[in-house]
C-alpha positions as CSV (number, residue, x, y, z in Angstrom):
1,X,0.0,0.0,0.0
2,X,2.6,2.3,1.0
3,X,4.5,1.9,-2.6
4,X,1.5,2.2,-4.7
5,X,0.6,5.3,-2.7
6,X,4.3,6.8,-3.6
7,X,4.6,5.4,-7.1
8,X,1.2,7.2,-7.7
9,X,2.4,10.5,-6.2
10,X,5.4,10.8,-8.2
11,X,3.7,9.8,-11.4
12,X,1.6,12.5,-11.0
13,X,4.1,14.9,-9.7
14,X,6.8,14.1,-12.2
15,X,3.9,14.8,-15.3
16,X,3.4,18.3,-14.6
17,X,6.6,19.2,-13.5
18,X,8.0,17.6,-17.4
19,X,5.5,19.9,-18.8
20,X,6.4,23.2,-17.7
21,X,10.1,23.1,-18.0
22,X,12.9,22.7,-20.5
23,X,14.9,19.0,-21.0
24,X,18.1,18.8,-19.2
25,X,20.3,16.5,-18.2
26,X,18.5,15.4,-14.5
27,X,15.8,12.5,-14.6
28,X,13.4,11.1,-11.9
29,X,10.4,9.1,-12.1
30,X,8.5,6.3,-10.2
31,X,9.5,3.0,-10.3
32,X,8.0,-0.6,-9.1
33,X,10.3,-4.0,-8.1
34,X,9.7,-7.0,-7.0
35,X,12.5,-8.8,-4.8
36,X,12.9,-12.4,-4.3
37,X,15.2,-11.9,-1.0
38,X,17.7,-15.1,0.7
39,X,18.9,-14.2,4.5
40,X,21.8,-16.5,5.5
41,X,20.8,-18.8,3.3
42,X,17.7,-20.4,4.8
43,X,14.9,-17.8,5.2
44,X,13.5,-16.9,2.1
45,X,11.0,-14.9,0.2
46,X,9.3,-12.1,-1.8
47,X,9.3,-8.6,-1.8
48,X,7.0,-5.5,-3.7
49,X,8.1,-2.4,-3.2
50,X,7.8,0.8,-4.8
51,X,10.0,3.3,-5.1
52,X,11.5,6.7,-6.7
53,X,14.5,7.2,-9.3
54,X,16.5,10.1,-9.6
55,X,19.8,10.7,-12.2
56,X,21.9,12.8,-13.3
57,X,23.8,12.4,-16.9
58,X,27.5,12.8,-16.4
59,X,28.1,12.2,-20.8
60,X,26.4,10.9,-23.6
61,X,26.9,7.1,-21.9
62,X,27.5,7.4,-18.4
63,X,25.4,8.6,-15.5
64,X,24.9,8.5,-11.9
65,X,21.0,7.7,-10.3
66,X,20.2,7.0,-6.8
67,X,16.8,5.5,-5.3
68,X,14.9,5.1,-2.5
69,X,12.1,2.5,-2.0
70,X,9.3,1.6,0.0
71,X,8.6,-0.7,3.1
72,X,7.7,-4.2,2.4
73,X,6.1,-7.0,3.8
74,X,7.4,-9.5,6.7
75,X,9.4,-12.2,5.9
76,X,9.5,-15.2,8.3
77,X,10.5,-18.7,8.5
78,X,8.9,-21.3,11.3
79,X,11.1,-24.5,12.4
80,X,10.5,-27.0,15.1
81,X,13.2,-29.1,16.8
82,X,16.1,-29.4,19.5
83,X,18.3,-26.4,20.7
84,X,19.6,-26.5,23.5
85,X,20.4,-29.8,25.9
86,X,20.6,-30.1,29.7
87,X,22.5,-33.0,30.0
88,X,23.6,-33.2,34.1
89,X,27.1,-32.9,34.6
90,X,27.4,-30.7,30.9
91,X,29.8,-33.9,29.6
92,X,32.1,-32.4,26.7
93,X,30.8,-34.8,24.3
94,X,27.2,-36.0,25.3
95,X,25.8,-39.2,22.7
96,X,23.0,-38.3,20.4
97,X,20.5,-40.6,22.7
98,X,21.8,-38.5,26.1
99,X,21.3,-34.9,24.1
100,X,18.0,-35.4,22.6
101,X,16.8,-36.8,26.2
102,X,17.4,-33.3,28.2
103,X,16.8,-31.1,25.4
104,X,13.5,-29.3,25.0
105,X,11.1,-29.2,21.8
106,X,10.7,-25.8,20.7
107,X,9.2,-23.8,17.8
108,X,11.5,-21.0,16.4
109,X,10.4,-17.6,14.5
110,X,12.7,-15.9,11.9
111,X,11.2,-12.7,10.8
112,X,12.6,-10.1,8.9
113,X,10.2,-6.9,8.7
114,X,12.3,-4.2,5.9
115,X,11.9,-0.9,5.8
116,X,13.3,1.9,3.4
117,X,15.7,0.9,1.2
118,X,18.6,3.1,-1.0
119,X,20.7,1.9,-3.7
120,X,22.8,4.5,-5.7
121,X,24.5,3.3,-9.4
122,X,26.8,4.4,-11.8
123,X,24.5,3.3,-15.3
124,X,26.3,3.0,-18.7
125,X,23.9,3.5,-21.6
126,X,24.4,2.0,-25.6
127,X,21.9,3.5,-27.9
128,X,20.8,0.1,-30.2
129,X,17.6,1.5,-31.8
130,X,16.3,5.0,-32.4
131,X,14.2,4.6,-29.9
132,X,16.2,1.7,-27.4
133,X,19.0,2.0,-25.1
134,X,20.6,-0.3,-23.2
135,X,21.6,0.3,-19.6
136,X,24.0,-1.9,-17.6
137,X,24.0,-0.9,-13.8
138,X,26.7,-1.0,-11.1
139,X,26.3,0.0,-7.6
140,X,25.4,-0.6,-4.0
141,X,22.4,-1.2,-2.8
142,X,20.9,-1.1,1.6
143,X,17.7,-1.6,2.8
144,X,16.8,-1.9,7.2
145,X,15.7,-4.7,8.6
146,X,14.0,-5.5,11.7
147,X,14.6,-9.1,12.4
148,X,12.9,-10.9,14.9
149,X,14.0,-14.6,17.0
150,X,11.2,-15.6,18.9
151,X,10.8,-19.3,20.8
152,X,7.6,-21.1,21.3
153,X,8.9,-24.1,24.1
154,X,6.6,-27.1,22.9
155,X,8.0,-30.2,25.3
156,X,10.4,-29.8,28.3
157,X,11.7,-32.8,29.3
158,X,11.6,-34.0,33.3
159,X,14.1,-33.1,34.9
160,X,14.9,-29.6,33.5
161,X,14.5,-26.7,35.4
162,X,11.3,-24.6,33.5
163,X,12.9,-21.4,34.6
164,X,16.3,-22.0,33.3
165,X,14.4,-23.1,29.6
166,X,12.4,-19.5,29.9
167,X,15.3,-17.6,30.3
168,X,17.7,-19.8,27.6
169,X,14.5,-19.6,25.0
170,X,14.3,-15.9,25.4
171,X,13.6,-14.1,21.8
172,X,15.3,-11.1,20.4
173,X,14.7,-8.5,18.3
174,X,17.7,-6.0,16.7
175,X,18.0,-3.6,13.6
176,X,20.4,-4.3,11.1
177,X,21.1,-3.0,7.1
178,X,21.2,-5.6,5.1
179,X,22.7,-4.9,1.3
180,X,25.6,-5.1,-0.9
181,X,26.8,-4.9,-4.6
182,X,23.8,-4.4,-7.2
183,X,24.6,-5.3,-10.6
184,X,21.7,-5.1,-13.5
185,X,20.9,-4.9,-16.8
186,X,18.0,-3.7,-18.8
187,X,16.7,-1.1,-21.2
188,X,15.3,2.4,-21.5
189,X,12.4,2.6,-24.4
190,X,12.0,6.2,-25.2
191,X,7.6,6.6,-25.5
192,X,8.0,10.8,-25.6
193,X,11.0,12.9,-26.5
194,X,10.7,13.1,-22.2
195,X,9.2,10.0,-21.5
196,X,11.0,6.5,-21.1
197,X,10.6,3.0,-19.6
198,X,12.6,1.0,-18.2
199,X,12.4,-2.5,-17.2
200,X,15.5,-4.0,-15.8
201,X,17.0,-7.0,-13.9
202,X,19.3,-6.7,-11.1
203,X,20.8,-8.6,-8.6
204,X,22.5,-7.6,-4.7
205,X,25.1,-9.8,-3.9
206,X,26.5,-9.3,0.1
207,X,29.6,-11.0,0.0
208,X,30.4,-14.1,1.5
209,X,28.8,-14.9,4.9
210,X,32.2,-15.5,7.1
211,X,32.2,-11.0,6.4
212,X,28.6,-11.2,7.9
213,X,25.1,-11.9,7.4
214,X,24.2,-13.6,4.0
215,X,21.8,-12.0,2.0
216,X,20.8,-11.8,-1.7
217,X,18.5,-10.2,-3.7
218,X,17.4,-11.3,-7.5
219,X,14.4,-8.9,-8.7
220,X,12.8,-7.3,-12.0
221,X,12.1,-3.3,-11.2
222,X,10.5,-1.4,-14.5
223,X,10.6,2.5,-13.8
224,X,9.5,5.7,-15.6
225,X,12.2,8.2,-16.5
226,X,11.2,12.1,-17.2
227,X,14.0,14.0,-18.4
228,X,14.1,17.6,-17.0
């Protein structure tokens, strides 16, 4: 809701402002995505956001554009199974039979709730039609998440102190940006002397996890350009 909102308002905005003054070298327009988003390579899923696009040509092939995006929806991931084991005495190397008899049955929560995102590109144009460009895009790209860990304690076995499981099974909740290099490739199709689209394919890549958290992003975005 909150991207459609914002895509709506700058389509609008963008129209009458490309109307009343002369074409430059600055763009901005509106632009749509959707995500398919991997954190630490187990918790996966999809992400709509809108978003805004503003450039500025540096030459005939190169320019620089920066965006901001939108809020999406939570992403979560729900697992059941053994954590933690009480095994008396704490032996160094307790058998799979002794573990799984002192360790309690819980339900785990992953959720990742993003906010805004930014992502600023250095975009290298090829003119193959009259009206068709080709853009390759290289850059960095952040969004915020707030990521949840939350414990639902299904089975505790006798024995084990309740108390001690409450305060081990405790959830958290922290803020963290999550991001990394963008790369993409698409096109601009000029509709107006003013007016392009552009659909494009892109992908974030974080690094590899031992720097960090894991993430990835693979997503399709088309935006509208007005030239100013």
């Amino acid at each position: 809701m909150h991207g459609t909102k914002l895509v709506t308002l700058v389509w609008l905005g963008c129209a009458s402002a490309a109307a009343a003054q002369s074409p430059s070298r600055f763009t901005l327009g509106p632009s749509l995505q959707v995500v398919h988003a991997s954190f630490d390579g187990h918790t996966r899923g999809t992400l709509t956001v809108g978003g805004v696009t503003a450039g500025i040509r540096l030459s005939r092939a190169l320019s620089i554009e920066g965006e901001l995006t939108s809020p999406g929806r939570q992403l979560a991931r729900n697992y059941e199974g053994t954590f933690i084991s009480y095994v008396p005495g704490t032996p160094a190397n307790p058998s799979a039979e002794e573990f799984a008899r002192w360790a309690p049955i819980a339900r785990r929560t992953l959720a990742f709730e993003p906010g805004f995102g930014g992502s600023g590109m250095l975009v290298a144009r090829s003119s193959v039609r009259r009206h068709v460009t080709l853009a390759g895009r290289l850059g960095v790209s952040a969004r915020r998440y707030v990521e949840r860990s939350q414990f639902a304690v299904l089975a505790i076995p006798d024995g084990v102190d309740p108390a001690r499981v409450a305060r081990d099974f405790a959830g958290e909740t922290h803020a963290r940006i999550r991001g990394g290099v963008l790369a993409g490739g698409g096109a601009d199709v000029a509709v107006t002397p003013r007016f392009s689209i552009a659909p494009q394919v892109r992908f974030v890549y974080s690094g590899p996890s031992r720097f960090g958290g894991e993430y990835r992003e693979l997503g399709v975005a088309v935006g509208g350009h007005w030239r100013f």
